[in-house]
C-alpha positions as CSV (number, residue, x, y, z in Angstrom):
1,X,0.0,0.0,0.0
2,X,0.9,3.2,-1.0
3,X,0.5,6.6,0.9
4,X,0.5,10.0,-0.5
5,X,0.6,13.8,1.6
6,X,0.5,16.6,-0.3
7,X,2.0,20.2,0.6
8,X,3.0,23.3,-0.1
9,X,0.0,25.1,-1.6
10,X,-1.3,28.4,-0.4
11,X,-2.4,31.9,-2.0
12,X,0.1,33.8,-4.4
13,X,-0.2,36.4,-6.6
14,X,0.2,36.4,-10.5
15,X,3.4,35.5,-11.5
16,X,4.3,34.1,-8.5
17,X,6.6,31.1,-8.4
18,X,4.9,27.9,-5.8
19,X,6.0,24.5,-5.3
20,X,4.2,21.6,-4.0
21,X,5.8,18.5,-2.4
22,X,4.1,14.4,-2.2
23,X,5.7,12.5,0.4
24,X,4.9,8.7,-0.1
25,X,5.1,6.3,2.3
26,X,6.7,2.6,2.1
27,X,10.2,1.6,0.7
28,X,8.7,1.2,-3.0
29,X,9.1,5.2,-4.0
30,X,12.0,4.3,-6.7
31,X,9.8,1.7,-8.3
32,X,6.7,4.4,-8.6
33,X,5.6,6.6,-11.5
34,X,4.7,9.7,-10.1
35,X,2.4,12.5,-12.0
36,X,0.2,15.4,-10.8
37,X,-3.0,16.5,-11.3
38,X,-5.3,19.3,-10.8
39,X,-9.2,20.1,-10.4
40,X,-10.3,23.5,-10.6
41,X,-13.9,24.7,-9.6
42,X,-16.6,23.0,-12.1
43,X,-13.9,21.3,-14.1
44,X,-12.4,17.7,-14.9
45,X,-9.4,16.6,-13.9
46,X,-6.4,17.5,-15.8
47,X,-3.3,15.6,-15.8
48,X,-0.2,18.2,-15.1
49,X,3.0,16.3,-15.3
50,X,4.4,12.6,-14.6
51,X,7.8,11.4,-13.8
52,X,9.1,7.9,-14.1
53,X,10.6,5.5,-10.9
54,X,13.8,6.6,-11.2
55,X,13.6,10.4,-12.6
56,X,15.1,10.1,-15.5
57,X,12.0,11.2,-17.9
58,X,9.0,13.4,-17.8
59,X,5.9,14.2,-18.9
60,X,3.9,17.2,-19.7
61,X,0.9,18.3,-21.3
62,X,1.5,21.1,-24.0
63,X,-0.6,23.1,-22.1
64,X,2.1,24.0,-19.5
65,X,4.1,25.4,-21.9
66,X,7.4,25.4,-20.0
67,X,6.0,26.6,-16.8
68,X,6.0,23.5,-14.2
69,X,9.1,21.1,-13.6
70,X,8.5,17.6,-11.9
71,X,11.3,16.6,-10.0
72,X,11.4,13.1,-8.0
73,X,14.1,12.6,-5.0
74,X,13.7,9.0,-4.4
75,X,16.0,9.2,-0.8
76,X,13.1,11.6,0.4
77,X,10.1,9.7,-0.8
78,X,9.2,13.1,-2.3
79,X,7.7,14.4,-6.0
80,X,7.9,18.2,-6.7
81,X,5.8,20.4,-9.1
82,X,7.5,23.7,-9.2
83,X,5.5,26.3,-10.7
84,X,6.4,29.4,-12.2
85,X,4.6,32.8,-13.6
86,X,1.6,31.1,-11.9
87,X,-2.1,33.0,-13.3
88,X,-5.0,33.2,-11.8
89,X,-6.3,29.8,-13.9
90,X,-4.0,27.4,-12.1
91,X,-6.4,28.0,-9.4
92,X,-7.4,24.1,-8.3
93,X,-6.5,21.6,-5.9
94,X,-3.3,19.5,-7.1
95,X,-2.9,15.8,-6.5
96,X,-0.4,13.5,-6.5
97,X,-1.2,10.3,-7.5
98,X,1.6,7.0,-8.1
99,X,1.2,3.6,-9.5
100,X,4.2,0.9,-10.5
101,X,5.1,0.0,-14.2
102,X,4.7,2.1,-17.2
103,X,4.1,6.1,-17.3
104,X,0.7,7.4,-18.0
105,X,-1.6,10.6,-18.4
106,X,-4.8,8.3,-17.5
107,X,-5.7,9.2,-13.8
108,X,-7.8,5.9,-13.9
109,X,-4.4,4.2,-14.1
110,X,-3.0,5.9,-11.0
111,X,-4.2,3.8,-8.2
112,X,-2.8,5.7,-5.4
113,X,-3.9,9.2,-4.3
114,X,-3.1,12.0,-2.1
115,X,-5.5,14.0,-0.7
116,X,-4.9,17.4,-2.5
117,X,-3.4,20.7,-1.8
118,X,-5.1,23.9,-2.8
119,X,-3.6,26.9,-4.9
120,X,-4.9,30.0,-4.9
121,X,-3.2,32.4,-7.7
122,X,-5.2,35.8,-7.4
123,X,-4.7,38.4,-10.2
């Protein structure tokens, strides 16, 4: 079994730089595929970025257009999404979510969830 705890969100202002952290429990975190997600008010979803077991190769969605980094330090048990020149529509709650094997942007592959951490980016 694996446990996820988000943290690190809060309220910035536009164009602020944020970072959330994960912290996964067990001894498995250099086997696990690590991604985050976001849902904003009324909306899906969306998959944000994934990283694979051991770092070495990322995802994003074109949408992010250079602004958010996943980083993965495997002695810490820990996933970062830095997040730069932040705007008022990356207002959500971001998840972590982890699974084992193959990378993905399916969140219905991702059978491990944290609980969410909110950002608030107000203009």
């Amino acid at each position: 079994q694996v446990q996820l705890v988000e943290s690190g969100g809060g309220l910035v202002q536009t164009g602020d730089s944020l970072r959330v952290s994960c912290t996964a429990s067990g001894r498995t975190f250099s086997n696990l595929v690590m991604a985050w997600f976001r849902q904003a008010p009324g909306k899906e979803r969306e998959f944000e970025a994934s990283i694979t077991g051991t770092g070495g190769s990322t995802h994003y969605p074109d949408s992010v257009n250079g602004r958010f980094t996943i980083s993965k330090d495997n002695p810490k048990n820990t996933v970062y999404l830095q997040m730069n020149s932040l705007k008022p529509e990356d207002t959500a709650v971001y998840y972590c979510a982890a699974k084992f094997s193959f990378s993905t942007t399916s969140q219905n592959l991702y059978p491990y969830w944290g609980q969410g951490t909110q950002v608030t980016v107000s203009s």
